[in-house]
C-alpha positions in Angstrom: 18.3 -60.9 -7.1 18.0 -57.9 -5.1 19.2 -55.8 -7.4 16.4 -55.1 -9.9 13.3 -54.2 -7.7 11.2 -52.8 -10.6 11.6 -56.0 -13.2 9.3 -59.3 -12.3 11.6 -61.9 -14.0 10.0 -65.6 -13.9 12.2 -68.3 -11.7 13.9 -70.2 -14.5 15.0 -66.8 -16.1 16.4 -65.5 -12.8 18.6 -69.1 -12.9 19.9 -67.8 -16.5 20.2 -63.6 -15.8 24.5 -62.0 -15.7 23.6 -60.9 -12.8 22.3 -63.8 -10.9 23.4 -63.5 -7.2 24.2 -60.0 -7.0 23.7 -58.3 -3.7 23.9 -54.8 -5.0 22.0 -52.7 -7.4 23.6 -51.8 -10.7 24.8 -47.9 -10.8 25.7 -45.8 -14.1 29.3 -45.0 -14.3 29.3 -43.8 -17.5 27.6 -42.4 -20.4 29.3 -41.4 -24.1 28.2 -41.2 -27.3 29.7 -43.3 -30.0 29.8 -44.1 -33.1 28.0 -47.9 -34.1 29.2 -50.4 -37.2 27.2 -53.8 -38.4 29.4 -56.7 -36.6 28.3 -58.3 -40.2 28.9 -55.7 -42.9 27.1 -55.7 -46.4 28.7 -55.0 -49.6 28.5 -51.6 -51.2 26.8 -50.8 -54.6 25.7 -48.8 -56.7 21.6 -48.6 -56.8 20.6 -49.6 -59.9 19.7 -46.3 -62.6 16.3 -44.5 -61.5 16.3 -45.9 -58.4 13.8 -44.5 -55.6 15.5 -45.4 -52.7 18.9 -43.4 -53.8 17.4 -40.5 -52.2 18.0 -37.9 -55.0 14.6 -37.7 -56.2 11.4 -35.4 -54.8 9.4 -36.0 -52.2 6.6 -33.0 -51.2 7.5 -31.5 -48.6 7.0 -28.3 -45.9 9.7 -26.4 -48.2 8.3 -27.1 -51.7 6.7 -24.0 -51.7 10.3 -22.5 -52.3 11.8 -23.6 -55.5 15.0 -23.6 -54.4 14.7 -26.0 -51.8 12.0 -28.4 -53.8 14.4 -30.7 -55.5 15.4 -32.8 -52.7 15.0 -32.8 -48.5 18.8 -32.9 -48.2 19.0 -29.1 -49.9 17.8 -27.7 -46.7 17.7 -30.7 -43.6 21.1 -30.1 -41.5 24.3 -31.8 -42.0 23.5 -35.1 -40.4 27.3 -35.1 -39.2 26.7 -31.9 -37.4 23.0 -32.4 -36.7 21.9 -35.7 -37.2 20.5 -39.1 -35.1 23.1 -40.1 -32.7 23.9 -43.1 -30.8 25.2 -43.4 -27.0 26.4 -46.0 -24.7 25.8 -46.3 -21.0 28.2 -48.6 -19.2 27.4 -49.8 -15.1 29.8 -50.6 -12.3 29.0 -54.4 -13.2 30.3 -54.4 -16.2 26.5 -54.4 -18.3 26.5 -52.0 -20.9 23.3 -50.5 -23.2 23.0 -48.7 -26.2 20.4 -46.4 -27.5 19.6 -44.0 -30.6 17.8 -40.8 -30.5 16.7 -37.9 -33.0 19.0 -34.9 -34.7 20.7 -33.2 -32.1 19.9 -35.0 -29.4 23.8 -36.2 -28.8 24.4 -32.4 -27.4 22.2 -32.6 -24.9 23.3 -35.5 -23.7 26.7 -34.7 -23.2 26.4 -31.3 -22.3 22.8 -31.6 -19.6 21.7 -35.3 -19.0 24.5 -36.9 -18.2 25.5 -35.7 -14.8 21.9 -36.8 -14.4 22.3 -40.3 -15.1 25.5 -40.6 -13.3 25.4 -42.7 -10.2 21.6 -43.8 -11.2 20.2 -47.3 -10.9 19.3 -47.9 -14.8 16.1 -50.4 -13.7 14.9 -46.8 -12.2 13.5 -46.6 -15.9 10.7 -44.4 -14.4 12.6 -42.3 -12.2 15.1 -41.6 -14.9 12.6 -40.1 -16.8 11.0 -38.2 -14.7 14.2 -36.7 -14.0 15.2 -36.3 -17.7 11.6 -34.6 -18.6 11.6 -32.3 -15.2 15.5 -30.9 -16.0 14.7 -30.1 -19.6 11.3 -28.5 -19.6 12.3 -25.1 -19.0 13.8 -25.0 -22.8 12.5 -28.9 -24.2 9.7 -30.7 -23.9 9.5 -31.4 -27.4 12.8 -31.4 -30.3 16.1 -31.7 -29.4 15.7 -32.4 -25.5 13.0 -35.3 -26.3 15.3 -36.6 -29.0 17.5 -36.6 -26.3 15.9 -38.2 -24.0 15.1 -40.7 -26.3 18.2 -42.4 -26.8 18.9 -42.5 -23.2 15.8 -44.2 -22.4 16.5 -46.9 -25.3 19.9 -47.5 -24.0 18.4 -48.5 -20.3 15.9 -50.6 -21.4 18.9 -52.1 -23.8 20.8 -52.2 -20.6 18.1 -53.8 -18.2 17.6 -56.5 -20.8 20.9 -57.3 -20.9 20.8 -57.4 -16.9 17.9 -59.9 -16.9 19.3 -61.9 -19.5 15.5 -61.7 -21.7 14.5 -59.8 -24.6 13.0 -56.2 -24.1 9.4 -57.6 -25.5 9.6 -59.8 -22.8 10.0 -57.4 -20.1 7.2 -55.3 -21.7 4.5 -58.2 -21.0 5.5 -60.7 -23.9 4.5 -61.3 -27.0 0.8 -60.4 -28.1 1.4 -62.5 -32.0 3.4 -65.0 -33.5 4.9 -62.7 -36.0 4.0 -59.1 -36.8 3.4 -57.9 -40.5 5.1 -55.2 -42.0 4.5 -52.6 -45.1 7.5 -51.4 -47.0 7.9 -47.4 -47.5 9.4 -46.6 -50.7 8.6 -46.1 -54.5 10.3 -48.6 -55.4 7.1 -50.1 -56.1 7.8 -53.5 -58.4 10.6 -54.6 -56.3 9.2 -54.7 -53.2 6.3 -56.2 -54.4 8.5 -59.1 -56.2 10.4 -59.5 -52.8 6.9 -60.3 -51.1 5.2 -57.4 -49.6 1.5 -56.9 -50.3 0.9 -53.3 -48.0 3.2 -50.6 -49.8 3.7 -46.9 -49.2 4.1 -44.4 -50.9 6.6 -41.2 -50.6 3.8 -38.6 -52.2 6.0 -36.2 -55.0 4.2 -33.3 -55.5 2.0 -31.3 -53.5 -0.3 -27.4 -54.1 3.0 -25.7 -55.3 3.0 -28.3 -58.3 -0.6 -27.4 -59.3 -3.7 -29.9 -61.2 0.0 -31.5 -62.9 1.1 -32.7 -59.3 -2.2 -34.1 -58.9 -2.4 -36.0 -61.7 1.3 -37.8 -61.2 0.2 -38.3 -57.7 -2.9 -40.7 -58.6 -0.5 -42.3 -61.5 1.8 -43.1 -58.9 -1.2 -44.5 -57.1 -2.8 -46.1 -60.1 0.6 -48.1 -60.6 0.7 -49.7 -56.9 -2.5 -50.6 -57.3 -2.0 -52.3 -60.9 1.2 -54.0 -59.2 -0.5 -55.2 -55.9 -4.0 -56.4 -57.1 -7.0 -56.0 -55.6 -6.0 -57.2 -52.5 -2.6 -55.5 -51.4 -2.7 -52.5 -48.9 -1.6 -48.9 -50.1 -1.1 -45.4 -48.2 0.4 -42.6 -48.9 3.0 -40.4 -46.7 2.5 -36.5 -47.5 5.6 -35.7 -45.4 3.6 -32.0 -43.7 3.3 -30.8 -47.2 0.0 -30.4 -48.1 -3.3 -27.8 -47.1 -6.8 -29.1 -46.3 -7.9 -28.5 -49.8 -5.5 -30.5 -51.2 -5.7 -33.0 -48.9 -9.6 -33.3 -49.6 -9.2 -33.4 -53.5 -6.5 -36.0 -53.2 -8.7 -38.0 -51.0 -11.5 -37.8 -54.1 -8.9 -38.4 -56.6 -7.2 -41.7 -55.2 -10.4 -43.1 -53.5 -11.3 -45.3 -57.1 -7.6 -47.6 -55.8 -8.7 -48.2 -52.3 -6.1 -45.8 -50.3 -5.5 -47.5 -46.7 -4.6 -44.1 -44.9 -3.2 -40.9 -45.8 -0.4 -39.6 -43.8 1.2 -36.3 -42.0 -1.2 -34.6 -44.7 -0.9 -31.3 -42.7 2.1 -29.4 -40.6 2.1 -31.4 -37.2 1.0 -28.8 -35.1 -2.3 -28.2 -36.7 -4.5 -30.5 -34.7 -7.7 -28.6 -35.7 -6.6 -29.4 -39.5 -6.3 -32.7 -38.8 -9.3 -33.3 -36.8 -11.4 -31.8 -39.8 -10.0 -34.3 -42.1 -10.4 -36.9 -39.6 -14.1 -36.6 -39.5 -14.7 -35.2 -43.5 -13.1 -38.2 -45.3 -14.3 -41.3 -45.2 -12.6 -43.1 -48.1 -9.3 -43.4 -46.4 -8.1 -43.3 -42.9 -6.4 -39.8 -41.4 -2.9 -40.6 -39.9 -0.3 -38.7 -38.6 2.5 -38.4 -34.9 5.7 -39.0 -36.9 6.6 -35.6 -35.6 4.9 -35.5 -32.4 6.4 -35.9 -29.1 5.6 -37.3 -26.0 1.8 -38.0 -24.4 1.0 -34.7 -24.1 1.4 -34.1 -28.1 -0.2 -37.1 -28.0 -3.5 -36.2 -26.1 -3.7 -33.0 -28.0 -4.3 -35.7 -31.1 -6.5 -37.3 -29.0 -8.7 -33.9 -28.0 -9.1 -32.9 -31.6 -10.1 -36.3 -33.1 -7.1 -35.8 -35.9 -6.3 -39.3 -36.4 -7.5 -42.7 -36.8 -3.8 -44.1 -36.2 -1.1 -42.5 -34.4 2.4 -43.0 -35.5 4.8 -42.2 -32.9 8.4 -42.2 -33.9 10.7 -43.9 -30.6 13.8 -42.4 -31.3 12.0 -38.9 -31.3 9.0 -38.9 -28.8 10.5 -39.7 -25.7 12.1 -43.5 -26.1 10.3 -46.7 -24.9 9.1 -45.7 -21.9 7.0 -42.8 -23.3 5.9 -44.3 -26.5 4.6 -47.4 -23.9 2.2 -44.2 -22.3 1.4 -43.1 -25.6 0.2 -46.4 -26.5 -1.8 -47.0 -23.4 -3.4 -43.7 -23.9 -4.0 -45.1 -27.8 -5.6 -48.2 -26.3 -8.3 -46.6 -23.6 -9.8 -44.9 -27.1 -8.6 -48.5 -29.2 -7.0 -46.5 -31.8 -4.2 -48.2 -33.5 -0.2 -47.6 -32.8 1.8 -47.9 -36.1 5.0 -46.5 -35.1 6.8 -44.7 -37.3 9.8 -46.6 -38.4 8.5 -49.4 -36.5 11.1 -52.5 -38.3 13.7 -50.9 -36.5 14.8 -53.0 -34.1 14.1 -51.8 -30.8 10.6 -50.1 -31.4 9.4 -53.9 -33.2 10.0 -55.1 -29.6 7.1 -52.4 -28.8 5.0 -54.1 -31.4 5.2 -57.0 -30.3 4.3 -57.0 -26.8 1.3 -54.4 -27.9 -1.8 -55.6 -28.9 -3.1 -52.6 -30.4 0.3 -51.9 -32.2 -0.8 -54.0 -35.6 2.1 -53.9 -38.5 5.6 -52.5 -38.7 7.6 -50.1 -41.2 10.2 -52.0 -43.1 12.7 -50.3 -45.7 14.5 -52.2 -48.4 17.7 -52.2 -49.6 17.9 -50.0 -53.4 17.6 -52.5 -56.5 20.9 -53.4 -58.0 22.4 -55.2 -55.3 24.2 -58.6 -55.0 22.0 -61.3 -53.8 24.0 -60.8 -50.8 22.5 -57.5 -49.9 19.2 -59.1 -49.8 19.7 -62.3 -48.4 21.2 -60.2 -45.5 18.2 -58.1 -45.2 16.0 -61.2 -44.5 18.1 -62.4 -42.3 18.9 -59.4 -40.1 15.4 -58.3 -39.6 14.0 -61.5 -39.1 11.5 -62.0 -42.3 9.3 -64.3 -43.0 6.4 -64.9 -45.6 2.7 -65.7 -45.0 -0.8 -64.5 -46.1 -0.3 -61.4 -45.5 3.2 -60.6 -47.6 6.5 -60.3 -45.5 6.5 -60.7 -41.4 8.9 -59.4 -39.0 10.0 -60.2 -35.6 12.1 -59.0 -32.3 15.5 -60.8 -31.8 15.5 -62.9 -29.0 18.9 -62.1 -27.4 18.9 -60.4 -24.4 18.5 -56.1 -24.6 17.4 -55.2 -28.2 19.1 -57.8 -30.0 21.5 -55.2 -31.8 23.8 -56.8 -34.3 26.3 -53.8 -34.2 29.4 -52.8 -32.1 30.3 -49.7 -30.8 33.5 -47.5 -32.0 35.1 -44.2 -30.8 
């Protein structure tokens, strides 16, 4: 199998691999961007009343500090149909097509810049793709748009190799370093999810300095009551979506350290990595996390340089795809500091997870309450979950690529 130079597959899964045989290497023929549908659609419903997960409620963030914009994120984030995520596909002269996701407006620069790039490239060059991609956008990327980018490119050729090889991604990333990984649920939809199984919850933080001593104190009750719904035991942390100062941040610490706060996260703007690092050594009831909104391993190693977190969070879709955010969590491991990433359930960065073993737990999000048993039954099955000692456990699919369970449209 001549063909994939840069991919040790064992013997018995070369017998199995599409491509078995081949003489030549693969070459890119195309790239698009499309539109992707569930091969298995769920019902539609309406969340039940006062639901969390409905979106319309507020969450602190950078903007509160302007009242018109505090209600909700979707009063000043772009129109995700002009500017959101995006998903593309990248088709070979054999016939073995990936798919990929990246970050808002990443679809226009792949269309208009990368791919005349890709064109014509060997996709198992995963490396040299890369490089390539970085190099051509650094005179107006190297973080934002470009990255996002990137990003989906990348996660559509390892999709693409997998598929090749005829093995799951995880697989091709070393294997798996646990049985099953456990995951937290994000949300405040805090009775639910812990009636569905999950003891590690957190928490979208509401209010932050503009909503003064008030804010505080329905911050900790938000607190109090995951802690009164977990018990002693369960895991809690809090995500402060860039909306809080230092001060805050160190009087919230005081104020929620009496319920046993796991970490704090994205307390500060992302680019203040001397912030961070202050908090990172002055608090010691709760762990400092943040690299949601950081990209690549040079935003990484700036983290690392300023001490400013005891977990890094790396989003794939945003900092660079799977090749980057495996750098990122080599560089994490030489200083054995945890890799959570950011959205981690999803299913191409849980294949990360599981081949990493400093890449602990995954972020799961559940359906709204109000649903038909349907909904939730699905949700088990298409993510994988399973129950243990420590709450609700997620795993990569085993097909070939990243498992998606979705088909591309036009």
């Amino acid at each position: 199998m001549r063909f994939a130079p840069t991919v040790l597959l064992p013997s018995a899964a070369l017998s199995q691999a599409p491509l078995a045989g081949e003489k030549s290497r693969l070459k890119i023929t195309s790239v698009r961007l499309v539109g992707m549908r569930p091969r298995r659609p769920v019902p539609s419903y309406t969340p039940a009343p006062g639901s969390w997960s409905t979106g319309g409620v507020e969450v602190a963030n950078p903007m509160s500090i302007y009242p018109e914009y505090k209600a909700s994120r979707s009063l000043f984030q772009p129109d995700p149909g002009k500017l959101g995520g995006f998903w593309v596909e990248i088709a070979t002269d054999k016939g073995v097509k990936g798919y990929g996701t990246g970050g808002p407006g990443g679809g226009y620069v792949v269309e208009q810049h990368l791919t005349k790039l890709l064109l014509g490239e060997d996709p198992f060059n995963l490396e040299r793709i890369w490089d390539i991609l970085w190099r051509s956008t650094m005179s107006y990327g190297r973080a934002g748009i470009a990255i996002n980018g990137i990003s989906g490119v990348d996660i559509a050729l390892w999709d693409l190799v997998g598929k090749a090889a005829g093995l799951p991604v995880y697989t091709l990333l070393g294997g798996q370093t646990k049985a099953r990984i456990p995951a937290y649920c994000t949300g405040n939809d805090i009775e639910q999810h812990v009636e569905f199984g999950y003891t590690k919850l957190k928490l979208a933080i509401p209010h932050g300095p503009a909503d003064g001593r008030e804010g505080q104190r329905k911050n900790v009750e938000l607190v109090k009551r995951a802690r009164a719904a977990l018990g002693a035991d369960g895991e809690i942390m809090l995500d402060c979506w860039m909306a809080w100062d230092e001060r805050y941040t160190l009087e919230m610490a005081d104020l929620v350290a009496p319920y046993r706060v796991y970490w704090m996260e994205e307390c500060l703007q992302p680019h203040d990595y001397e912030g961070f690092g202050r908090l990172n050594t002055q608090i010691k009831s709760t762990r400092i996390v943040t690299g949601e909104h950081e990209y690549t391993r040079y935003g990484f190693r700036r983290l690392l340089e300023h001490q400013a977190a005891a977990i890094w969070q790396p989003d794939i879709h945003w900092c660079g795809g799977l090749t980057e955010l495996r750098r990122i969590g080599a560089l994490a491991a030489a200083y054995d500091i945890p890799v959570i990433p950011h959205g981690g359930g999803s299913r191409d960065s849980v294949h990360f997870i599981m081949a990493s073993v400093n890449s602990p737990w995954a972020e799961m999000f559940m359906p709204a309450p109000g649903g038909p048993p349907e909904v939730y039954k699905r949700y088990e099955e298409d993510n994988l979950l399973t129950r243990g000692p420590e709450g609700i456990y997620t795993r990569p699919a085993e097909k070939p690529g990243f498992g998606w369970d979705l088909e591309a449209v036009s």
